[in-house]
C-alpha positions as CSV (number, residue, x, y, z in Angstrom):
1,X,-4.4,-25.6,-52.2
2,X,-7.2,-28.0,-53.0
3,X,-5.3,-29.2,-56.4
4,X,-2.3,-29.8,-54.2
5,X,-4.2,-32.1,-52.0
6,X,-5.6,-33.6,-54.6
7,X,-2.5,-34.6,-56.1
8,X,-1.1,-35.8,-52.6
9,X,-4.6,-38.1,-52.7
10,X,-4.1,-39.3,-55.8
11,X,-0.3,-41.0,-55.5
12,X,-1.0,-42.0,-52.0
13,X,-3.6,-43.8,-53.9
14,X,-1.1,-45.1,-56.7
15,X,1.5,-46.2,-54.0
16,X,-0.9,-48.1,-51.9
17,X,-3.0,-49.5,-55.3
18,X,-5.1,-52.6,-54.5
19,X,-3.8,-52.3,-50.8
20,X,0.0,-53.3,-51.9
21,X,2.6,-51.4,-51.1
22,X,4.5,-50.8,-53.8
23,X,7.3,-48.7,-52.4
24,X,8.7,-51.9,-50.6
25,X,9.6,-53.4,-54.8
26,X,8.6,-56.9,-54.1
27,X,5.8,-56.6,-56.3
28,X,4.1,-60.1,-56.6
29,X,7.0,-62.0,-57.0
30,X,6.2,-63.5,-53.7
31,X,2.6,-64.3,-54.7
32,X,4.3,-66.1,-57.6
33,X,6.9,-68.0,-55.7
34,X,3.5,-69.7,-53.7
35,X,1.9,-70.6,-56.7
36,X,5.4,-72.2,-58.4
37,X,5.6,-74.2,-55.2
38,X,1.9,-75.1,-55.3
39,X,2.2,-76.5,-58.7
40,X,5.8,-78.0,-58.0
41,X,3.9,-79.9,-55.1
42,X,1.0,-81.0,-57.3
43,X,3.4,-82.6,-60.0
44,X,5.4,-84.4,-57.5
45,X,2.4,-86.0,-56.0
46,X,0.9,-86.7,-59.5
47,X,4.3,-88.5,-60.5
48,X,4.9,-90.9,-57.8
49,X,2.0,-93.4,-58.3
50,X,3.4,-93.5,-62.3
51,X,6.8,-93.7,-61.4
52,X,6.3,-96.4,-58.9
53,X,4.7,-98.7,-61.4
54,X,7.7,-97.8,-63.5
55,X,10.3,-98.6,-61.4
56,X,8.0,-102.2,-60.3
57,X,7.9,-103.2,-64.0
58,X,11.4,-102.6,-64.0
59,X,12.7,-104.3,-61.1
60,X,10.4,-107.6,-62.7
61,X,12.0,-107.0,-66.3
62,X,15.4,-107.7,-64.2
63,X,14.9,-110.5,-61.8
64,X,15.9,-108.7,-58.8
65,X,14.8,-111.5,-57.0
66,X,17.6,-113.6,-57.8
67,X,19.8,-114.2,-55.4
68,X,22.6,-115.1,-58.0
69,X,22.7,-111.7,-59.5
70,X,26.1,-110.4,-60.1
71,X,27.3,-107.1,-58.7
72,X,26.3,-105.4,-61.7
73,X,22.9,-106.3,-61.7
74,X,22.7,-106.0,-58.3
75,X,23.9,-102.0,-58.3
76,X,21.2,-101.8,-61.1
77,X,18.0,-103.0,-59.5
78,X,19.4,-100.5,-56.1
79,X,19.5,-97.8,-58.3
80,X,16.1,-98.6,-59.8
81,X,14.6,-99.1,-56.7
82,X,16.3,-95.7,-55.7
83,X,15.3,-93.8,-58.3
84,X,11.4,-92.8,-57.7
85,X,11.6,-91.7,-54.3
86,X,14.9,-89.5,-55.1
87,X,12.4,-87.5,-57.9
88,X,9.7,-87.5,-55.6
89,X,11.5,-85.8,-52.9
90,X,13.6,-83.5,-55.0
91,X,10.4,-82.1,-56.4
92,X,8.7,-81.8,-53.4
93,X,12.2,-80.0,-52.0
94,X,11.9,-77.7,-54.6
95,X,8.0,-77.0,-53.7
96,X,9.0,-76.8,-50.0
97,X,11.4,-73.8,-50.9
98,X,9.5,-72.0,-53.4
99,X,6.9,-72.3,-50.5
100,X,9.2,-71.6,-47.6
101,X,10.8,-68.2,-49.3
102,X,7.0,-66.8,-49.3
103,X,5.9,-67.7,-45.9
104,X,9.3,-66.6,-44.4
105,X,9.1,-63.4,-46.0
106,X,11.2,-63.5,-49.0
């Protein structure tokens, strides 16, 4: 009788280990998901001041100034000038779900 208990002890014990519950087979995948979303966050912040500059050195190595640009150039220095902030918010989208799926419980 006492062995029996014992036993029942000891994988209650394995099923609740470190207070996780490992029947529910998430494991720490969600615990991973918030630190991949940390990170992502960090690198998009890190970037933008670099790719900023980036896109300033490029708009001066153009002339987007000009007002006699041609169509071509002008699409070019829009896109430029598009560019950074497009990154920047992709990356932090991507933070905001890996983020989001832990704190709503995926």
């Amino acid at each position: 009788m006492e062995k029996e208990e014992r036993l029942n002890q000891l994988e209650k014990i394995k099923i609740n280990y470190g207070g996780y519950n490992m029947k529910n087979k998430k494991g720490q995948f969600p615990f991973f998901l918030f630190m991949i979303g940390i990170i992502i966050f960090i690198i998009a912040f890190s970037l933008a001041s670099p790719l900023i500059k980036s896109s300033n050195t490029a708009r001066a190595g153009m002339d987007c100034n000009n007002e006699s640009l041609s169509t071509g150039q002008k699409i070019s220095c829009t896109t430029t000038d598009m560019v950074a902030p497009f990154i920047i918010s992709v990356l932090l989208g991507f933070g905001g779900i890996a983020l989001g799926s832990k704190l709503l419980g995926g």
